[in-house]
C-alpha positions as CSV (number, residue, x, y, z in Angstrom):
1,X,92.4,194.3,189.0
2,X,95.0,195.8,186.8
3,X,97.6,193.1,185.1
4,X,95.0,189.9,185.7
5,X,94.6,189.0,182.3
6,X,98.9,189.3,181.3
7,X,99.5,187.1,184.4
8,X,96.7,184.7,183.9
9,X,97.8,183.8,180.2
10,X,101.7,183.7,181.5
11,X,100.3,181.2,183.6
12,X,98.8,178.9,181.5
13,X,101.1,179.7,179.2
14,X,103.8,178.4,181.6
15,X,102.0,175.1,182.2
16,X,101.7,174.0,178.4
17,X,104.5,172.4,177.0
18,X,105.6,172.7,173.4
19,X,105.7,168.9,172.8
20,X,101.7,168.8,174.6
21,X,100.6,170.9,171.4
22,X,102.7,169.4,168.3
23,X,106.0,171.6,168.8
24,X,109.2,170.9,168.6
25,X,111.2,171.9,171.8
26,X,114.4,173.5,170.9
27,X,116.4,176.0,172.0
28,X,117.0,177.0,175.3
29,X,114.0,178.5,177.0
30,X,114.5,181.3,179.3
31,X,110.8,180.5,180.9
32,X,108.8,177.2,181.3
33,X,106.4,176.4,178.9
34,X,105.0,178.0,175.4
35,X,106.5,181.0,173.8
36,X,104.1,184.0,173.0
37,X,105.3,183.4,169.8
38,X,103.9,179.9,169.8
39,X,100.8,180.7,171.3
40,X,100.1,183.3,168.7
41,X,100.9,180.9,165.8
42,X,99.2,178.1,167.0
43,X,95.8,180.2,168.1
44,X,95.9,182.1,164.4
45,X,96.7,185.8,165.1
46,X,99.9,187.9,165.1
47,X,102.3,187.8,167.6
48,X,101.9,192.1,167.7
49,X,98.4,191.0,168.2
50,X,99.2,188.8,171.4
51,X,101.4,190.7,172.6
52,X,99.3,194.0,172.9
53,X,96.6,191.4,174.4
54,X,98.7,190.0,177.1
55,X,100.1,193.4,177.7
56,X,96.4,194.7,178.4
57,X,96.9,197.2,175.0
58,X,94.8,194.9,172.9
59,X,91.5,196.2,171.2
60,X,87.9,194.8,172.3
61,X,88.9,190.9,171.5
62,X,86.5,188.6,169.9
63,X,85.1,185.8,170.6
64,X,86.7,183.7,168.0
65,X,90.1,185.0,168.9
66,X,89.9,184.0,173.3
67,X,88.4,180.5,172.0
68,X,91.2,179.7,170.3
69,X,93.8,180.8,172.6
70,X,91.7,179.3,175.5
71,X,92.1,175.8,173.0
72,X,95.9,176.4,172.9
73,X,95.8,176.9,176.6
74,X,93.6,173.7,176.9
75,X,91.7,175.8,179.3
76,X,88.8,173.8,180.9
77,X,85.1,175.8,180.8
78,X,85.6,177.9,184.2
79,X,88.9,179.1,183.4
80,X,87.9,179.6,179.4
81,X,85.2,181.4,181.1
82,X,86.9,183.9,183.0
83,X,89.5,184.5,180.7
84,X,86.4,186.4,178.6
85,X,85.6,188.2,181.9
86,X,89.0,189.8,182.2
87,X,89.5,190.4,178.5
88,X,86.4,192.1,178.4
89,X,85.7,193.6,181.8
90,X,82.3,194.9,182.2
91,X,81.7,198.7,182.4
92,X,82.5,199.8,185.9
93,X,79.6,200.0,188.1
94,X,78.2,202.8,190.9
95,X,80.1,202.1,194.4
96,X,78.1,199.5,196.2
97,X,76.7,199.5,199.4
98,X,79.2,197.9,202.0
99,X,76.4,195.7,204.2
100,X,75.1,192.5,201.8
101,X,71.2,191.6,202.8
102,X,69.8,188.6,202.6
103,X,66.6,188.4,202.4
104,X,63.7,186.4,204.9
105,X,63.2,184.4,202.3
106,X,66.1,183.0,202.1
107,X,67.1,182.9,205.8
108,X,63.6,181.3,206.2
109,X,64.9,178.6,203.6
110,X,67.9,178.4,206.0
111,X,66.2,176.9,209.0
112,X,63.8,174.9,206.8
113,X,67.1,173.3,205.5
114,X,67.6,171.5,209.1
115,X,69.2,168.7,209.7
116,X,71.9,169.9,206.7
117,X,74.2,171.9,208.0
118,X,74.0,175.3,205.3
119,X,74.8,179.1,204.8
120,X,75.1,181.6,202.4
121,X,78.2,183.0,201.0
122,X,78.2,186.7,199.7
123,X,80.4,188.8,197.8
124,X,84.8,188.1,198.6
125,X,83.5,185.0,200.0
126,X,81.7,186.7,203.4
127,X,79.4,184.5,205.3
128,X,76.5,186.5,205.5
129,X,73.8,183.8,207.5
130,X,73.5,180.3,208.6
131,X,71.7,178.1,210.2
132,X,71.5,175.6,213.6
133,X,73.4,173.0,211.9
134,X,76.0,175.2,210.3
135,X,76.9,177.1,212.6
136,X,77.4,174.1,215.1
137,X,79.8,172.6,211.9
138,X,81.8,175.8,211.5
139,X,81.3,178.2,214.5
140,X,80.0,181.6,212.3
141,X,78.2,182.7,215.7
142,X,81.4,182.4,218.1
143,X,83.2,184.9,215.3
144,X,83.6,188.8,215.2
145,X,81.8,190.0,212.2
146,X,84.9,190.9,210.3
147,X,86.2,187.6,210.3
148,X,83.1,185.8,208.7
149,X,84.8,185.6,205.8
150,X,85.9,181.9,204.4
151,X,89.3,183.1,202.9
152,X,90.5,185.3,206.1
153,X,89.6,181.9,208.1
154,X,91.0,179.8,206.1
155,X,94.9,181.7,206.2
156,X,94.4,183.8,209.2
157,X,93.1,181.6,212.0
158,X,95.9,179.0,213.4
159,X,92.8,176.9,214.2
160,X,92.2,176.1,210.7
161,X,94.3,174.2,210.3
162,X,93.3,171.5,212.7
163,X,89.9,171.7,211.4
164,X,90.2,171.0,207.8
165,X,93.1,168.3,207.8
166,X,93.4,168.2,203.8
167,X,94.1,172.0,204.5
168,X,96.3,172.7,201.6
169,X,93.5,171.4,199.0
170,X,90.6,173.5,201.3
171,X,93.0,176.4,200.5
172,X,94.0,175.9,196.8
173,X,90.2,176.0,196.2
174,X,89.6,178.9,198.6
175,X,91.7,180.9,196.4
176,X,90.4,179.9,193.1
177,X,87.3,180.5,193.8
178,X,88.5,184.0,195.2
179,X,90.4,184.6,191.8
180,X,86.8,184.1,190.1
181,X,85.1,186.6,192.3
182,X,88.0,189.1,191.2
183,X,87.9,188.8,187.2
184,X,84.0,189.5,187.8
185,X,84.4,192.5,189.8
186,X,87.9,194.5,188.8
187,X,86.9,197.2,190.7
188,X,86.0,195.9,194.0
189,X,88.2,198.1,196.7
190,X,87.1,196.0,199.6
191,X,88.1,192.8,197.7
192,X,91.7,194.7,196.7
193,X,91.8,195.5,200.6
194,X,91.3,191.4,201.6
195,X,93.6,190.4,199.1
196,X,96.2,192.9,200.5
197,X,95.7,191.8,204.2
198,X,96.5,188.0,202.9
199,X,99.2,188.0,200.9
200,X,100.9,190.7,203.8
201,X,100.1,188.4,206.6
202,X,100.2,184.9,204.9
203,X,102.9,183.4,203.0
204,X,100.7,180.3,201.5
205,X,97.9,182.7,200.1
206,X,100.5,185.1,198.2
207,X,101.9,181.7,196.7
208,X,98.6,180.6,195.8
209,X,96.8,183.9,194.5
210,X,100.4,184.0,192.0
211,X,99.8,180.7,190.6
212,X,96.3,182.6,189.0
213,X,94.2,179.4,189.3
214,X,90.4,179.8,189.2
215,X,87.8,177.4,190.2
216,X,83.9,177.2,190.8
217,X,83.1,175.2,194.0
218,X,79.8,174.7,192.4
219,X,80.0,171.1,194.7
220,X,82.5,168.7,196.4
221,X,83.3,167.5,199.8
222,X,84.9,168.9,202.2
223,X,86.8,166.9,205.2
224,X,86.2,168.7,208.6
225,X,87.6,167.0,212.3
226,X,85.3,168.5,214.1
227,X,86.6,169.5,218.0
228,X,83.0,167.5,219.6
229,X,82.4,164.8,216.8
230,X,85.2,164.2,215.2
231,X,85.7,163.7,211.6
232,X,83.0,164.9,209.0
233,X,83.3,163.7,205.5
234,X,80.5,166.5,204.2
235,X,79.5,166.6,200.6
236,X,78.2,169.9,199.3
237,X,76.3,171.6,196.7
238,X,76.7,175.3,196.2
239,X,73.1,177.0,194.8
240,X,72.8,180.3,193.1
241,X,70.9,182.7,194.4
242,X,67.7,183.6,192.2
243,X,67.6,187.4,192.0
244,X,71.4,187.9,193.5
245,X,73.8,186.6,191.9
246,X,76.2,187.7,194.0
247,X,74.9,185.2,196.8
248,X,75.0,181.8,197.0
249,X,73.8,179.0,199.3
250,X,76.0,176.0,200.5
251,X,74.2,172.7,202.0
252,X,76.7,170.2,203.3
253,X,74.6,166.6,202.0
254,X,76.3,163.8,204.2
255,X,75.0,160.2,203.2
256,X,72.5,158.7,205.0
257,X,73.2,156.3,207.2
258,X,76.7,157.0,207.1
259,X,78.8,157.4,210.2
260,X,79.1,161.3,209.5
261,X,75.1,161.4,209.4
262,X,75.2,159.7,212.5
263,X,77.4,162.3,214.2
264,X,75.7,165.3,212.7
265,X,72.6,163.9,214.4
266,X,75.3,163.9,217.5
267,X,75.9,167.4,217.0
268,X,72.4,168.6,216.5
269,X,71.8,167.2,219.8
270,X,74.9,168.5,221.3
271,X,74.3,171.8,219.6
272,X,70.8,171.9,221.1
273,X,71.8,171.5,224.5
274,X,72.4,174.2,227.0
275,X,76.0,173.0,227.4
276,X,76.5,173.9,224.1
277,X,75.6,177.6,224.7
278,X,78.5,178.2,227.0
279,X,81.1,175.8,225.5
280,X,81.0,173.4,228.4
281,X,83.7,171.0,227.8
282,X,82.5,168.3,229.9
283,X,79.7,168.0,227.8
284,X,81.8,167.8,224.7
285,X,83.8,165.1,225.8
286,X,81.1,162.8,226.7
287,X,79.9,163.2,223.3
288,X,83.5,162.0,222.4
289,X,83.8,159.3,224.5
């Protein structure tokens, strides 16, 4: 996306400051944080030279040049990384088919994968399959198709709210990790299109997709109070695909014998039931109770 590698450095630029790197701080500073100026002295190149960079005008950079402005930046390794991916964006590619497949394979793997609740994330973040478990965690199967998509949840659906009660950090990261998927595909006009639709209709997203943070969610744990169980502390590891990298697969790993185990066993039941199929709500509260 045009203008993602000026803003990106103005941000971290913005987050340094002068005394954090061995500079002085004096005179009065129209923006927080380095000076391009500063930046340029500090990483070893002319200030022309930064400029035209963080402009977009540069050459092709080198290596050696984007490590040491990523060590002036103190960039950690996934935001060092994509700083080289929106440098140096890859060629543009053919126009890719709108559906994402996943393969029997890996749907078989799915199901293999009970009791952990899992699925598999696709391109802009779409959920593209699950299994028992996760669906009965998140609810995929109760959504249209056009809103399996973790970022359009997350900032679109009021309910979201309720189910992920440390919602601001579930959306920080939602948004980094989006911000990744962008510097590797530029080009993406669906991905241009989602970002659009959220920063139109929610006010949080355009705050968070400014501040140009980017983060792998390559594990963690996510907090869900769940409307049958209750609350789910679920840790989770996210997979690469072998053979598409543009798909991933997420297993939520609760702790055995823990008290979240215990109610994913409760939900796997409750799940299983035919109470379950038609939302009965007696049978959810008894579960509660």
């Amino acid at each position: 996306m045009d203008g993602d590698l000026g803003d990106f450095l103005r941000s971290r630029r913005a987050r340094i400051r002068p005394e954090d790197v061995g500079l002085n701080s004096y005179g009065r500073r129209r923006v927080p944080g380095l000076r391009r100026e500063e930046v340029a002295q500090l990483a070893g190149v002319s200030v022309d030279y930064y400029i035209r960079l963080e402009q977009g005008r540069g050459p092709s950079v080198s290596d050696a040049v984007l490590d040491a402005i990523a060590r002036v930046l103190r960039l950690d390794g996934t935001e060092h990384a994509y700083l080289r991916t929106v440098a140096r964006p890859a060629p543009r590619k053919a126009a890719q088919p709108a559906s994402q497949r996943v393969r029997p394979g890996l749907r078989l793997l799915l199901d293999t994968l009970d009791p952990a609740p899992a699925f598999v994330l696709g391109r802009r973040m779409d959920v593209l399959a699950w299994n028992a478990l996760g669906d009965a965690v998140v609810g995929f199967s109760r959504m249209a198709a056009a809103e399996r998509n973790m970022p359009r949840q997350t900032f679109l659906e009021p309910a979201a709210r309720e189910l992920y009660p440390h919602w601001p950090a579930v959306a920080a990261e939602t948004v980094a990790y989006l911000r990744l998927d962008a510097g590797l595909h530029p080009d993406d006009k669906q991905l241009a299109t989602l970002v659009g639709e959220l920063s139109m209709k929610s006010e949080d997203f355009r705050r968070l997709w400014a501040d140009h943070q980017v983060k792998a969610k390559t594990y963690g744990v996510k907090r869900i109070d769940h409307p049958v169980v209750g609350g789910l502390t679920l840790p989770y590891e996210t997979l690469g695909v072998p053979g598409d990298p543009d798909q991933s697969l997420v297993v939520y790993t609760p702790e055995p014998g823990s008290e979240t185990a215990e109610r994913i066993a409760l939900l796997a039941s409750w799940a299983a039931a035919p109470q379950a199929q038609g939302g009965d709500e007696e049978g959810a509260r008894g579960l509660r109770a």
